[in-house]
Backbone bond lengths (Angstrom), bond angles and torsions (degrees), N, CA, C in turn:
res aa  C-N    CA-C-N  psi(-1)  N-CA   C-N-CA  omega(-1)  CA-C   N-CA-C  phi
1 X - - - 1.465 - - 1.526 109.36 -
2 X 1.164 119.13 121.54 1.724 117.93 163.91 1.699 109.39 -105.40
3 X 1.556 75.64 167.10 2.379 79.91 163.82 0.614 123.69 -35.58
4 X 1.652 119.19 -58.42 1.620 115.38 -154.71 1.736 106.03 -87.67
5 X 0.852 112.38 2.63 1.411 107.24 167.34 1.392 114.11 -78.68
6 X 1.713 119.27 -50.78 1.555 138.46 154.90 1.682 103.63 -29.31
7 X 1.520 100.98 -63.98 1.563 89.40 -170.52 1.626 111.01 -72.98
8 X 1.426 122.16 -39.34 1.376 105.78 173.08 1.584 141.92 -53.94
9 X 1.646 107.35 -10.14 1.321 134.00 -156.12 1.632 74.47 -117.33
10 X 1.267 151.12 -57.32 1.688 130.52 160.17 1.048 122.22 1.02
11 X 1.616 100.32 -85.34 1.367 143.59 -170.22 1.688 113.75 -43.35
12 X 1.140 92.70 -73.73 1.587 96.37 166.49 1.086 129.51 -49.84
13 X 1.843 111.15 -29.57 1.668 95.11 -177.60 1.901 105.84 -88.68
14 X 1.020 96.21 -17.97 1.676 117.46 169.26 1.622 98.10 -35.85
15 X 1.586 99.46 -66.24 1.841 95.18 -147.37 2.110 92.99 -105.85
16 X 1.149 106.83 -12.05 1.498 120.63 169.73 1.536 95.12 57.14
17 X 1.288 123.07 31.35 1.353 121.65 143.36 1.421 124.80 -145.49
18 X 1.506 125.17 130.70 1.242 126.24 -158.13 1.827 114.73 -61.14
19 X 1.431 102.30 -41.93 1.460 110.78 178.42 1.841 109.29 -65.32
20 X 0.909 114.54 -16.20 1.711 121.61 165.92 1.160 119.39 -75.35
21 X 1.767 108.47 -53.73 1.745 108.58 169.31 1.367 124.74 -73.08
22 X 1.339 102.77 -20.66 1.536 90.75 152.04 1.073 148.45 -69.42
23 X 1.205 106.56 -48.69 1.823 112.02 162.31 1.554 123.56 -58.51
24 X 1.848 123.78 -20.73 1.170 127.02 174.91 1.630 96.88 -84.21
25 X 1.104 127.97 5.19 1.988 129.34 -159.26 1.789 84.79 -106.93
26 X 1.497 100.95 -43.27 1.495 97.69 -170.19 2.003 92.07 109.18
27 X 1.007 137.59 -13.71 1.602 134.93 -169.24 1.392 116.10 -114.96
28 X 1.515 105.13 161.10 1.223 112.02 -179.23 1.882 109.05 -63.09
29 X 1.433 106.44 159.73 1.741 100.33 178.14 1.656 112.75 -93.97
30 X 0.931 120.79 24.67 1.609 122.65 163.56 1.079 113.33 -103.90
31 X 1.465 131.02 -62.57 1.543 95.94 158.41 1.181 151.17 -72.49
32 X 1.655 115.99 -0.37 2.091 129.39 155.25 1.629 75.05 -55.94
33 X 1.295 142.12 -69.65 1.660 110.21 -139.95 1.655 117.14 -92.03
34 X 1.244 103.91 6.03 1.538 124.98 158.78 1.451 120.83 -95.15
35 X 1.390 118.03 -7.60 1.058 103.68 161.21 1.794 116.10 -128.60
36 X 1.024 131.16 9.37 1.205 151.42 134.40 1.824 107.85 -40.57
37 X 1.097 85.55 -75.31 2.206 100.73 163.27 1.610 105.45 -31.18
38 X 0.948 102.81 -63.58 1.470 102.17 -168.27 1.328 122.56 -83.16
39 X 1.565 115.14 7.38 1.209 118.38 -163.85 2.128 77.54 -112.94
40 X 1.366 140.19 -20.64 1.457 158.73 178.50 1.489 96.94 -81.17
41 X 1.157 115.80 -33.38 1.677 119.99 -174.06 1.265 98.43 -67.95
42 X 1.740 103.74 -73.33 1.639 130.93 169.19 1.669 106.01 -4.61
43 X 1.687 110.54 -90.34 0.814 121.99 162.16 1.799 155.33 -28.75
44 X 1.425 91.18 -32.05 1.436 109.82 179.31 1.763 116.06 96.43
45 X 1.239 92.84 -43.43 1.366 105.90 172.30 1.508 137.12 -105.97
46 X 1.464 120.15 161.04 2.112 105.71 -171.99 1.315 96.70 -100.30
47 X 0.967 93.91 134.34 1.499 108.57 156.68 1.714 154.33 -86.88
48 X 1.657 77.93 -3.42 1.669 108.91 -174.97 1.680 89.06 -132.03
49 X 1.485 102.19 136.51 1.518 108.01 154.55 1.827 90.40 -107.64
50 X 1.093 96.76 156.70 1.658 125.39 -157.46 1.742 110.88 -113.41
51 X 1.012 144.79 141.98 1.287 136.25 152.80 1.519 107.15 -149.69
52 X 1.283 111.85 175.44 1.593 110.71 166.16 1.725 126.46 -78.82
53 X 1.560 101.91 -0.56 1.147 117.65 173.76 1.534 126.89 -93.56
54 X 1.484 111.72 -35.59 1.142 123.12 -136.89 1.668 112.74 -170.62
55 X 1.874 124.30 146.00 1.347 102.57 175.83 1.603 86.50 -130.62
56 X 1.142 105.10 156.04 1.564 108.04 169.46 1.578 117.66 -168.81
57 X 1.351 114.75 136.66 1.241 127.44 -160.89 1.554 101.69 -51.26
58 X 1.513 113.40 153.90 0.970 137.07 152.06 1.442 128.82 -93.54
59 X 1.695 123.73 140.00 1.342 109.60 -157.28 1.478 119.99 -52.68
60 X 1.526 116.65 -30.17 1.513 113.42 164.57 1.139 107.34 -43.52
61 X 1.616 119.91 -72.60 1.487 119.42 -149.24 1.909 96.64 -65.17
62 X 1.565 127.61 -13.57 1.077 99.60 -172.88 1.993 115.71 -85.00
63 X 1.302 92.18 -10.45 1.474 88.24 -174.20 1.834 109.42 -117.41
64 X 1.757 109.01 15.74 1.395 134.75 136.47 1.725 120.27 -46.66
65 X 1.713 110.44 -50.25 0.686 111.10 -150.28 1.487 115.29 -84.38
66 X 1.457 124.23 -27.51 1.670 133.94 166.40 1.582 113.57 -32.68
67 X 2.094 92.34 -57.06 1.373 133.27 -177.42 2.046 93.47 -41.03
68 X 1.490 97.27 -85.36 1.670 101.20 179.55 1.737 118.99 -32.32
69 X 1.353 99.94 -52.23 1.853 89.78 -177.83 1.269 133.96 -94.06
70 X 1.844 114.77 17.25 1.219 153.97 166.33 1.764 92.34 -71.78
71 X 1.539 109.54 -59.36 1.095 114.61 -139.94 2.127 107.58 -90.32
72 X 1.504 80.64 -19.79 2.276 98.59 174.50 1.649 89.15 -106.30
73 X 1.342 144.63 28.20 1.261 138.63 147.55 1.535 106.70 -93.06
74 X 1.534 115.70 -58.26 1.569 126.16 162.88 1.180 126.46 -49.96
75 X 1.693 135.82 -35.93 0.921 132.09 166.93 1.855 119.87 -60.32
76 X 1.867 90.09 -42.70 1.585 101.96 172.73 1.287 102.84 -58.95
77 X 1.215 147.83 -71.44 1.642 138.55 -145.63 1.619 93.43 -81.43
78 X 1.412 146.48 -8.33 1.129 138.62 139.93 1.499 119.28 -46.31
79 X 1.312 117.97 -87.02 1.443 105.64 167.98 1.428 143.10 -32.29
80 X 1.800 97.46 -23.15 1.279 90.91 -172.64 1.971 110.52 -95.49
81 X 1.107 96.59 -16.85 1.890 122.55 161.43 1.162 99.34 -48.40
82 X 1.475 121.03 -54.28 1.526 115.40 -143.68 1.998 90.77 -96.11
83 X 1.313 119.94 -21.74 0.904 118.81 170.71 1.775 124.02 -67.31
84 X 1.246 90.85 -65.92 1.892 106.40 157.46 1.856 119.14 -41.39
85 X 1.212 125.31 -18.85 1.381 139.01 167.21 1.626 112.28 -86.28
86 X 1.279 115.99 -48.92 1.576 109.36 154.58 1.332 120.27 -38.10
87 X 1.341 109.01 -78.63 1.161 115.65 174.79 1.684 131.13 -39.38
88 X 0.931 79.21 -43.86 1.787 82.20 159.39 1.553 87.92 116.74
89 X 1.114 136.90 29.40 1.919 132.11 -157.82 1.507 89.42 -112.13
90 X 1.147 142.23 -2.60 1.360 134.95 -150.43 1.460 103.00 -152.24
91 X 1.473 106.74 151.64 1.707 103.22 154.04 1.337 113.65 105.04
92 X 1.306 140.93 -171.53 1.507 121.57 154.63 1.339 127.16 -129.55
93 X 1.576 121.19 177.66 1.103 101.18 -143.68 1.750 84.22 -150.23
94 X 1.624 124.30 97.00 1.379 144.60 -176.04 1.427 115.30 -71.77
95 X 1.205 121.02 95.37 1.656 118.01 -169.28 2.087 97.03 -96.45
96 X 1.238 109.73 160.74 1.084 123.29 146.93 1.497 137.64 -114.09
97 X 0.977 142.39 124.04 1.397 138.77 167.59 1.450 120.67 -117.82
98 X 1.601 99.45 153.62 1.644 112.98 167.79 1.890 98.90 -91.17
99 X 1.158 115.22 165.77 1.226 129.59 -149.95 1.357 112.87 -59.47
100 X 1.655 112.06 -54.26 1.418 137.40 174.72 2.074 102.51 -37.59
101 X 1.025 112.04 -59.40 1.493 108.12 -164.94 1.265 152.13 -80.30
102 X 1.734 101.95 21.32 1.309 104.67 135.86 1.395 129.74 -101.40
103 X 1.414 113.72 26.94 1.549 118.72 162.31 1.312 102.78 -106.53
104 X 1.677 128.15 37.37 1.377 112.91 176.20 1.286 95.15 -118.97
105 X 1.152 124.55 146.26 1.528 131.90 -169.72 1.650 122.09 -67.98
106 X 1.606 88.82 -44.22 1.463 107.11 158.71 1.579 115.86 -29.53
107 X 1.610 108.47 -70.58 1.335 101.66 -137.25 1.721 93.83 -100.23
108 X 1.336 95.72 -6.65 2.082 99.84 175.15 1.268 106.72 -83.36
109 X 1.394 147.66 -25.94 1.554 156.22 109.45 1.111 87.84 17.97
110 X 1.772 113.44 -104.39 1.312 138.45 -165.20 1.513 128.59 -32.19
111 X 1.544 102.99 -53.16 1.295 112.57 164.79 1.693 114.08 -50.87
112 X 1.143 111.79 -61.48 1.393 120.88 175.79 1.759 107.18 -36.20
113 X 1.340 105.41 -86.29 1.078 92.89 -174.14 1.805 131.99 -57.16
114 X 1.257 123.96 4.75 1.027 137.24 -179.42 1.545 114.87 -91.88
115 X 1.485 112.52 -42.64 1.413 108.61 150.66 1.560 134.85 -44.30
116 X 1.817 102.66 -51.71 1.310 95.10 172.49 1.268 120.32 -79.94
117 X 1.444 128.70 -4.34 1.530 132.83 -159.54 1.584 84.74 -79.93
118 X 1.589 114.37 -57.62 1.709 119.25 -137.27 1.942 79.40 -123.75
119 X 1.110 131.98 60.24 1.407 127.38 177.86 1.786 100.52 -52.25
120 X 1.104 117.19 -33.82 1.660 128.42 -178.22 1.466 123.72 -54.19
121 X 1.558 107.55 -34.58 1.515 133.55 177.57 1.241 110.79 -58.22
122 X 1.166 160.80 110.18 1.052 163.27 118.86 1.495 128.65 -6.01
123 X 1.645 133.75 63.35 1.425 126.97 -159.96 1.669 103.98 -93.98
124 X 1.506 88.54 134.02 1.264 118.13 -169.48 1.984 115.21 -95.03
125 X 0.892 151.01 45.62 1.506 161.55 -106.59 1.625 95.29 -117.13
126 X 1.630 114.60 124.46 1.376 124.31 179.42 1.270 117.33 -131.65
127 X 1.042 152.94 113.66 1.692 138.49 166.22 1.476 87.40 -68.46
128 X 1.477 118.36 132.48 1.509 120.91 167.68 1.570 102.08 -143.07
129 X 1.138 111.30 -179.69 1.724 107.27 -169.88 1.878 84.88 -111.57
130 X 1.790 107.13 151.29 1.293 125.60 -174.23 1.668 115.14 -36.45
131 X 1.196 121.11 -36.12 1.132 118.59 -158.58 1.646 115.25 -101.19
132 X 1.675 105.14 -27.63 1.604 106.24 148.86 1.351 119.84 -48.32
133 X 1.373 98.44 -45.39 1.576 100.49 -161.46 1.911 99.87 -64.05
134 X 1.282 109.83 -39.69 1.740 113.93 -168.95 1.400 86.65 -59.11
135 X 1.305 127.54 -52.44 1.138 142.75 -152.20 2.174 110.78 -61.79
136 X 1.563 84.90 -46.14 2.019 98.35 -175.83 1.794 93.34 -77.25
137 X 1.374 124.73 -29.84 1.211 122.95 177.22 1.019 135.46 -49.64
138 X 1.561 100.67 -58.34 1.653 132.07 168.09 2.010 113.30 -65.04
139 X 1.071 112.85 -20.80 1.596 108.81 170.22 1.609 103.57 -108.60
140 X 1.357 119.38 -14.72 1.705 98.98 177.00 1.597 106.56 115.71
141 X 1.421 119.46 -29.12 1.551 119.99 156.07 1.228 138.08 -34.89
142 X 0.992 118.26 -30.84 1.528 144.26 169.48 1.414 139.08 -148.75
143 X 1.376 122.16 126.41 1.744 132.24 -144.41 1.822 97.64 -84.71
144 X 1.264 86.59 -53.87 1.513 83.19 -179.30 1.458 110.71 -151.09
145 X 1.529 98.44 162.81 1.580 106.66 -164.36 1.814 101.40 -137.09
146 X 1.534 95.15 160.07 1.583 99.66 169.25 1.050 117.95 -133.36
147 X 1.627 139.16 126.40 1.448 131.02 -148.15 1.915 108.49 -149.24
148 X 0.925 118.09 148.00 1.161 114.94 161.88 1.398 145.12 -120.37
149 X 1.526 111.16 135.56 1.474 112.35 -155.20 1.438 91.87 -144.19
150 X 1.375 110.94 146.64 1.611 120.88 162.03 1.338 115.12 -70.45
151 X 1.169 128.34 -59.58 1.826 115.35 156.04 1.568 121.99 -100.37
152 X 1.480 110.39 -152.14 1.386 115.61 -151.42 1.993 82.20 -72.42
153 X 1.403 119.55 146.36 0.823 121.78 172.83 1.651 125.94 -82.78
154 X 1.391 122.96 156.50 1.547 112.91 -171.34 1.396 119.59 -94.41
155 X 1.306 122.11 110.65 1.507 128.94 -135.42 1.787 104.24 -109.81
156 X 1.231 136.28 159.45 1.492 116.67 167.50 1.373 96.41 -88.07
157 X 1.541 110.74 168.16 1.455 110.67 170.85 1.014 116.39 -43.41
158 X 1.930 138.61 145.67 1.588 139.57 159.00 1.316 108.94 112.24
159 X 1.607 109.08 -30.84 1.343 109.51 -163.97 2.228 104.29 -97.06
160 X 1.167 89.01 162.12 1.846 81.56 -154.98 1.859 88.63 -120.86
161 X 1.122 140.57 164.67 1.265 156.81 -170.83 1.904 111.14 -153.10
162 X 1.570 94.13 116.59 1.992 91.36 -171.26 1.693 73.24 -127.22
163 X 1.414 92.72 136.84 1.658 110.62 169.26 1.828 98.87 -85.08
164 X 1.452 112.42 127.59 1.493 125.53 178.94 1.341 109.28 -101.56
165 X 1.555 113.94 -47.11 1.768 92.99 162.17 1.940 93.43 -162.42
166 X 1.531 95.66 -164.69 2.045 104.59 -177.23 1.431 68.26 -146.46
167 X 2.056 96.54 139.94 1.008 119.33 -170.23 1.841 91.12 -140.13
168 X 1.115 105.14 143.25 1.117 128.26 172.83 1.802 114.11 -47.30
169 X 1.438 106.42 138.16 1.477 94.13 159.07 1.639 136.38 -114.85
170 X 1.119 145.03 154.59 1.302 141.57 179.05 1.363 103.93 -126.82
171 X 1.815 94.17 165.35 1.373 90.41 -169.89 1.624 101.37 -118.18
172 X 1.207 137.23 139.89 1.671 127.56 -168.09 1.625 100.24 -112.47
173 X 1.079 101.92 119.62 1.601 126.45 -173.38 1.405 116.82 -112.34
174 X 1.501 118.20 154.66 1.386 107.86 168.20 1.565 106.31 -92.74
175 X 1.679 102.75 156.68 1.642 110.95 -174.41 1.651 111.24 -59.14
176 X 0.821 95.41 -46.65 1.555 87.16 -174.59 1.666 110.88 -71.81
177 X 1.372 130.26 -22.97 1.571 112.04 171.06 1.915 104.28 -52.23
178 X 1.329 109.63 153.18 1.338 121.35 -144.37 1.802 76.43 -106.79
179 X 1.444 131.25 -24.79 1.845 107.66 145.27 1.318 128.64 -58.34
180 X 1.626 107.36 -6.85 1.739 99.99 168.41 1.410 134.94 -57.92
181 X 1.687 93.77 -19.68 1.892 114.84 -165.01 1.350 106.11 -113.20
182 X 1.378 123.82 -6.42 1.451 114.73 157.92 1.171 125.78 -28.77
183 X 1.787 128.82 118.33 1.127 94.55 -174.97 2.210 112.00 -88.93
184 X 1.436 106.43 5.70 1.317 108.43 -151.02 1.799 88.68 -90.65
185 X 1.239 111.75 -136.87 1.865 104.46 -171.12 1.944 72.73 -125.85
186 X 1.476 86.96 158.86 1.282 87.73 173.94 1.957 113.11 -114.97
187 X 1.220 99.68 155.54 1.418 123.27 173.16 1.538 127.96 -86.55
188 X 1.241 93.86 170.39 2.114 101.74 -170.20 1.053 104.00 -67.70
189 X 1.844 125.76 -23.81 1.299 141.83 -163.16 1.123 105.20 -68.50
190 X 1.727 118.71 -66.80 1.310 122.47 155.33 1.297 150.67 -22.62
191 X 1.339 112.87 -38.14 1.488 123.39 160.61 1.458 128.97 -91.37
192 X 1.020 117.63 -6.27 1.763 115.26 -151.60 1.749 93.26 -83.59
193 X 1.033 123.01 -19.98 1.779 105.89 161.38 1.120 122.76 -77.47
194 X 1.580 122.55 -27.31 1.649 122.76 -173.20 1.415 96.00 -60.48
195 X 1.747 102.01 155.74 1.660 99.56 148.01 0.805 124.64 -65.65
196 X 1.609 126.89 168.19 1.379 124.74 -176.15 1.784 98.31 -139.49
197 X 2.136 92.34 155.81 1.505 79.92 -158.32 1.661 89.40 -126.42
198 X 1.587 131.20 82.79 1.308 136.35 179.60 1.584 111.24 -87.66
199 X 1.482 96.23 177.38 1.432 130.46 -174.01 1.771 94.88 -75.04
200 X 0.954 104.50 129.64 1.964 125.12 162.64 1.684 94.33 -41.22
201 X 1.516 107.34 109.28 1.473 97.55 169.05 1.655 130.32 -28.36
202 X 1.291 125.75 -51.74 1.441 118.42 -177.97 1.840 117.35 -76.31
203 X 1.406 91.53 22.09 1.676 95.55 174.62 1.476 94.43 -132.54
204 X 1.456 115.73 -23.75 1.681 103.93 179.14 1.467 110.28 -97.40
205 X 1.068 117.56 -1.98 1.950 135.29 -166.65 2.099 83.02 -30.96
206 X 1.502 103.48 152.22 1.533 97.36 -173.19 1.390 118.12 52.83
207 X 1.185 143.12 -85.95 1.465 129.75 -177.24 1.859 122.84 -32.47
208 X 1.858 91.86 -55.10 1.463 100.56 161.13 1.518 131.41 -53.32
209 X 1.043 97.06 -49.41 1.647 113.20 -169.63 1.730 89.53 -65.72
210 X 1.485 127.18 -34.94 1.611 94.78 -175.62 1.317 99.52 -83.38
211 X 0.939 138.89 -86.98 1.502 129.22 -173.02 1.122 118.77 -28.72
212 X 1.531 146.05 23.33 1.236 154.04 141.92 0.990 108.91 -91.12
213 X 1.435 128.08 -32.45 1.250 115.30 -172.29 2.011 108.46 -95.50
214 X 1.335 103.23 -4.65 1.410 106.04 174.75 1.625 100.07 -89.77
215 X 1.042 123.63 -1.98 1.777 122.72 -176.98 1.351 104.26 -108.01
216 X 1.453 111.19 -15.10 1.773 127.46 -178.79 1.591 102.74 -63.93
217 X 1.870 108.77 -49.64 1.168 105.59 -170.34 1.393 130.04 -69.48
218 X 1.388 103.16 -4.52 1.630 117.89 -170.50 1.631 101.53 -101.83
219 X 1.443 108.65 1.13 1.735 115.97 171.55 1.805 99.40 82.05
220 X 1.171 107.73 29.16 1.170 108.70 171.14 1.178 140.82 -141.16
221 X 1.451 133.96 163.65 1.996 126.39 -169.55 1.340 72.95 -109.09
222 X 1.900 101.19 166.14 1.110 123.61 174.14 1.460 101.72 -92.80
223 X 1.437 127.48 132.66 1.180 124.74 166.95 1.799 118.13 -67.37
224 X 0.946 121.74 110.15 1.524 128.53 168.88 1.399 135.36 -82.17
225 X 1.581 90.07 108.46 1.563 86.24 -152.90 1.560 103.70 -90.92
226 X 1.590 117.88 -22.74 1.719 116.57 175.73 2.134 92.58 -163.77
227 X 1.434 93.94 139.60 1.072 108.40 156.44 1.526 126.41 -111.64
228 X 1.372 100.68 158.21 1.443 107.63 -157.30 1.546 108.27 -146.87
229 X 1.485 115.10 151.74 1.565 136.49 -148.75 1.846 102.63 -95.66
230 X 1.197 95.77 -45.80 1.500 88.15 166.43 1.759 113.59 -144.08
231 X 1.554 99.93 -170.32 1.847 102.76 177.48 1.376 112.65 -61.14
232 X 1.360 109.38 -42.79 2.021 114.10 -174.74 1.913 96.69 -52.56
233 X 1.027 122.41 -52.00 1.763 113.88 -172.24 1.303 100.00 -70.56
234 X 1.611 129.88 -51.37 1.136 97.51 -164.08 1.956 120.07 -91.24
235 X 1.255 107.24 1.61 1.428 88.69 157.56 2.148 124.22 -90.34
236 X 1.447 84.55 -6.43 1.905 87.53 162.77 1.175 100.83 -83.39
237 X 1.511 153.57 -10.77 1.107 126.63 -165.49 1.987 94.23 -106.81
238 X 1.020 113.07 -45.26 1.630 109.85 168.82 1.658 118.42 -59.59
239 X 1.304 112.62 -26.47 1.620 134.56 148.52 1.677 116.55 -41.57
240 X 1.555 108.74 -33.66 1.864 98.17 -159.49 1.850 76.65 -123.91
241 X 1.168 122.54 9.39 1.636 116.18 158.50 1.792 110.07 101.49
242 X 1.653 99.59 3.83 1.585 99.40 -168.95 1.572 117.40 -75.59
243 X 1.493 111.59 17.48 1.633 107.28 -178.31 1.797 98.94 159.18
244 X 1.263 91.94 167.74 1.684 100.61 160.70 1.722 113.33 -94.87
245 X 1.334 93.48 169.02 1.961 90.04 161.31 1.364 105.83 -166.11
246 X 1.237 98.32 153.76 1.995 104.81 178.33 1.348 106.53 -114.33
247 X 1.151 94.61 135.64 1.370 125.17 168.24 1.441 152.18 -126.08
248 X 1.368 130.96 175.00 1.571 108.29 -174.22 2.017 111.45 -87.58
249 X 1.298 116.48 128.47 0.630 108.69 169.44 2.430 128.23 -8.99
250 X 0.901 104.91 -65.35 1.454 122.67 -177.47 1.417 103.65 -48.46
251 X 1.615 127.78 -15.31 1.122 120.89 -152.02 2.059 93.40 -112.15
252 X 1.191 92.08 -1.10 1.691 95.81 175.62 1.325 121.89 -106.42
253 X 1.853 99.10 41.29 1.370 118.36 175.45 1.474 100.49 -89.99
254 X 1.532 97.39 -34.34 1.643 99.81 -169.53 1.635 108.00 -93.27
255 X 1.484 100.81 133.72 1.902 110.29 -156.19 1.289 97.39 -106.90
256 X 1.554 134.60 143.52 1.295 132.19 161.04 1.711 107.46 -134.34
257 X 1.582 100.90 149.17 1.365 80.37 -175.79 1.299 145.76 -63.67
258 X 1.163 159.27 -157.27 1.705 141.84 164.50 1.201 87.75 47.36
259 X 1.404 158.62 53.88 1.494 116.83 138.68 1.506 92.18 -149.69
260 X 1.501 103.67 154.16 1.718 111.27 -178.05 1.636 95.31 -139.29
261 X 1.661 96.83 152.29 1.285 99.04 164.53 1.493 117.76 -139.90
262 X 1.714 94.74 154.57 1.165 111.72 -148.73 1.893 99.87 -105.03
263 X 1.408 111.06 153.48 1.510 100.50 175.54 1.919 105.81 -87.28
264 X 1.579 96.32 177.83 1.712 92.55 -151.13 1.511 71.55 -142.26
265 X 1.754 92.99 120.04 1.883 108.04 -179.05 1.331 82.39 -108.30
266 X 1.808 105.42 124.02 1.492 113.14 174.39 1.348 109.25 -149.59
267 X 1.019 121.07 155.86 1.706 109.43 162.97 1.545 113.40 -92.73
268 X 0.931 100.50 113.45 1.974 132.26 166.62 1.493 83.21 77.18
269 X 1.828 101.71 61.37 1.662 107.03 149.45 1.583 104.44 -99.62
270 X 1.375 106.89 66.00 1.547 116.50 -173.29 1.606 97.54 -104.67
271 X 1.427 151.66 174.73 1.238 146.08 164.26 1.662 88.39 -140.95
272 X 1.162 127.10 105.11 1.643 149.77 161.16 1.719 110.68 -55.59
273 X 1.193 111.69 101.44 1.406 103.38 -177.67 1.802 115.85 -103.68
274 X 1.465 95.58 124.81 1.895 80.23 -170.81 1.420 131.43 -125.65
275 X 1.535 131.26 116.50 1.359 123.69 -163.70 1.541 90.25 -77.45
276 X 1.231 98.83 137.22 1.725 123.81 177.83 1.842 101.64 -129.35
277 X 1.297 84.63 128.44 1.871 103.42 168.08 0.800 111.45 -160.95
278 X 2.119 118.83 -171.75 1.480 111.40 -163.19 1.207 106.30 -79.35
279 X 1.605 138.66 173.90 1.019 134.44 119.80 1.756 136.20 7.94
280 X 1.162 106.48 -69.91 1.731 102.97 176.76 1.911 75.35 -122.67
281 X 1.049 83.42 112.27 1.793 101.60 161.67 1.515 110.98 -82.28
282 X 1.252 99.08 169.33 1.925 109.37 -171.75 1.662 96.81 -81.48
283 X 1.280 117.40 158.84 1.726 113.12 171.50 2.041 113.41 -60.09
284 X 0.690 93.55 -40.22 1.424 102.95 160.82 1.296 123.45 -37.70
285 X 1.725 124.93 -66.32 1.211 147.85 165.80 1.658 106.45 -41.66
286 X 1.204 114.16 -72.04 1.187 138.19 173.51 1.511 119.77 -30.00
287 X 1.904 107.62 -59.16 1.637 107.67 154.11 1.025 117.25 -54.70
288 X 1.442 139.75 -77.75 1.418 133.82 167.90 1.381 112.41 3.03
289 X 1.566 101.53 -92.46 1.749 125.82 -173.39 1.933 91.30 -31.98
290 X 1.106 117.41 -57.49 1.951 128.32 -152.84 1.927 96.77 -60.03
291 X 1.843 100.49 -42.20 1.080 94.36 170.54 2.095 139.09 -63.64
292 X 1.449 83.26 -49.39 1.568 108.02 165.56 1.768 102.55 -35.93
293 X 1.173 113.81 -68.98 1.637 115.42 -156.87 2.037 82.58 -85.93
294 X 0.770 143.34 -25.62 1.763 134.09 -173.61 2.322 93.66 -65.79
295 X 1.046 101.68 -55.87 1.936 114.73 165.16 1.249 114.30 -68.88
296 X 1.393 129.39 -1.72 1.520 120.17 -157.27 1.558 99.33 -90.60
């Protein structure tokens, strides 16, 4: 049995004459009544009693017929699902992030309008640390991710990396350290004795590693005075005076009391932020990504 047999066996009982459903079908009426036939064959049973006068359902074909346009309503909102999922209008769509990026204007834009664009999409939203995210990417767990690295990041095969922007860094201090009142920007020079109060390596993986390597050039490690699980601890802990910490510019939206931050004049005090996904991304991915660089 196919559709168009369903829909031709409609049609006919619709207008209850074959030379009508044909011309509303768009076809000649010998094959609507050859394939109507075969759709009675199909079945076992007729569905039309026939005369030279007149056609009219038979009690099968009349309680056939609910059955048939139950069944080309379901097929329709199938196709049109599977169509709307191409397109990217449907379905869901698993992002990853490092902590900083939904305080970037960019990508809270994006989100926004992506809800109302694709309300159908299903968004899936994680703070995860860089290497899950490479990691949910590379098996299919997650569509797309945002990560940070000072250069091009090291990717497994398939997976693709587009730099979206370099964001400034600052450094968040407590008020009373006497670098709070500088009035000039401050340097790596400046800090490398304070404690410092970072992200747990496997949540700062990349973030850490650059600012180590900007404390490298001054012949020095950063002293670590406490690590911490997310942004809320570690700006309370540079808040109650237990260290300094650097950060991305975007992230000195969020104010606590006792602490100010200062800008950080450095060379390649840039923070590289990068949406990474597969190769042929899902249509979904793809809107997203189209939106990102359409705001970028």
């Amino acid at each position: 049995m196919e559709l168009r047999h369903l829909r031709y066996f409609v049609r006919v009982a619709e207008e209850l004459h074959f030379g009508r459903a044909a011309a509303a079908l768009g076809i000649s009426q010998p094959p609507l009544s050859q394939q109507v036939r075969a759709l009675e064959d199909e079945l076992g049973v007729p569905l039309f009693d026939r005369s030279s006068r007149r056609v009219e359902l038979t009690e099968a074909g009349r309680l056939f017929l609910p059955e048939a346009r139950r069944t080309l309503e379901q097929a329709a909102h199938a196709m049109d699902v599977a169509r709307r999922v191409q397109r990217g209008e449907t379905g869901q769509l698993s992002i990853g992030f490092v902590t900083s990026v939904p305080f970037i204007p960019l990508v809270a834009r994006a989100l926004g309008v992506f809800r109302r664009r694709y309300p159908a999409v299903h968004l899936s939203l994680a703070e995860i640390s860089r290497d899950a995210q490479i990691a949910g990417i590379d098996d299919g767990s997650v569509d797309l991710g945002f990560i940070r690295d000072l250069g091009q990041p090291l990717l497994p095969d398939g997976l693709v990396a587009t730099l979206l922007l370099e964001e400034p860094l600052v450094v968040a201090i407590h008020e009373d350290n006497p670098l709070a009142r500088q009035e000039r920007p401050l340097r790596i020079a400046d800090i490398v004795d304070e404690p410092f109060v970072r992200y747990h390596q496997a949540l700062g993986a990349g973030f850490n590693d650059h600012i180590a390597q900007l404390f490298r050039r001054h012949g020095r490690e950063f002293h670590v005075a406490q690590e911490v699980s997310g942004i809320a601890s570690l700006l309370g802990l540079v808040a109650a005076g237990l260290g300094v910490s650097v950060l991305v510019r975007s992230l000195a939206a969020i104010h606590a009391d006792h602490m100010v931050y200062r800008p950080l004049d450095e060379p390649d005090s840039l923070s590289r932020l990068w949406l990474i996904h597969r190769g042929a991304p899902s249509p979904a991915s793809q809107r997203f990504a189209e939106l990102l660089i359409e705001r970028g």
